[in-house]
C-alpha positions in Angstrom: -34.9 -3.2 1.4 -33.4 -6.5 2.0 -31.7 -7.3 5.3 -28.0 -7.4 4.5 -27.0 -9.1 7.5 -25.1 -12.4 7.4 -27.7 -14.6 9.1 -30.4 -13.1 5.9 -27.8 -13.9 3.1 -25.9 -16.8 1.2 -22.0 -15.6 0.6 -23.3 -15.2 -3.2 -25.9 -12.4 -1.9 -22.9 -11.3 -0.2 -20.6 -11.3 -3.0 -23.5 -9.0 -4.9 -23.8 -6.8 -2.5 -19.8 -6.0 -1.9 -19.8 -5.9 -5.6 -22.3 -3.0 -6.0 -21.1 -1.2 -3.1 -17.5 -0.8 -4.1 -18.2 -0.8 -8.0 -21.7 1.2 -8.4 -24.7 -0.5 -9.9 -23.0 -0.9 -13.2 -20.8 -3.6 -11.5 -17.9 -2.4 -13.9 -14.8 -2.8 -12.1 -13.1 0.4 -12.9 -9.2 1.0 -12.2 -10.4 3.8 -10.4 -13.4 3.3 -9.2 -12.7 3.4 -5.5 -9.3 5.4 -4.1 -8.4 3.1 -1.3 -6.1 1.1 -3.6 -4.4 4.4 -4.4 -4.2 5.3 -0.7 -1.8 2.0 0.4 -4.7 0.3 1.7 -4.8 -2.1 -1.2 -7.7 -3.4 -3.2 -10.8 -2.7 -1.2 -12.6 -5.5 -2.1 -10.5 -7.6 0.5 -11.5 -4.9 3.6 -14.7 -6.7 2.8 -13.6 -10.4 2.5 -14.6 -11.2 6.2 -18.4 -9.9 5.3 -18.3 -12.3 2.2 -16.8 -15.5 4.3 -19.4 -14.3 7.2 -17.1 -14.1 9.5 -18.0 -10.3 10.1 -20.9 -8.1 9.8 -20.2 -5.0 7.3 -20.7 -2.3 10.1 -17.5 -4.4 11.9 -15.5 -3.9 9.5 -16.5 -0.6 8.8 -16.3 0.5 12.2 -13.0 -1.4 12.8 -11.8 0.3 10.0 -12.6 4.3 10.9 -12.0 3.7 14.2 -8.0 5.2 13.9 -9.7 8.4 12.4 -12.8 8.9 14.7 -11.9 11.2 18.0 
């Protein structure tokens, strides 16, 4: 597997990689696809636009992001 790391990848790779994630290898962007839209977080895809501009790494944001839920 392919290091997914900022330093290893051009914001395309990046953009790829966020895609497939949130949308499945199909890369069909399905209303429903992911539930965080339909929990008031908003469109997921822009929890991830810091990875993309690589400003942060994914674990970041992910951790940032569990963090309130994680005793």
């Amino acid at each position: 597997m392919k290091s997914i790391l900022i330093k290893d990848t051009t914001r395309g790779e990046r953009e790829e990689i966020v895609r497939k994630a949130l949308w499945g290898s199909c890369g069909a962007e399905c209303e429903f696809c992911s539930g965080y839209d339909n929990r008031g977080g908003g469109r997921i895809e822009t929890l991830y636009q810091p990875y993309i501009d690589g400003k942060k790494e994914i674990v970041e944001i992910n951790e940032e992001h569990t963090a309130p839920f994680v005793k």
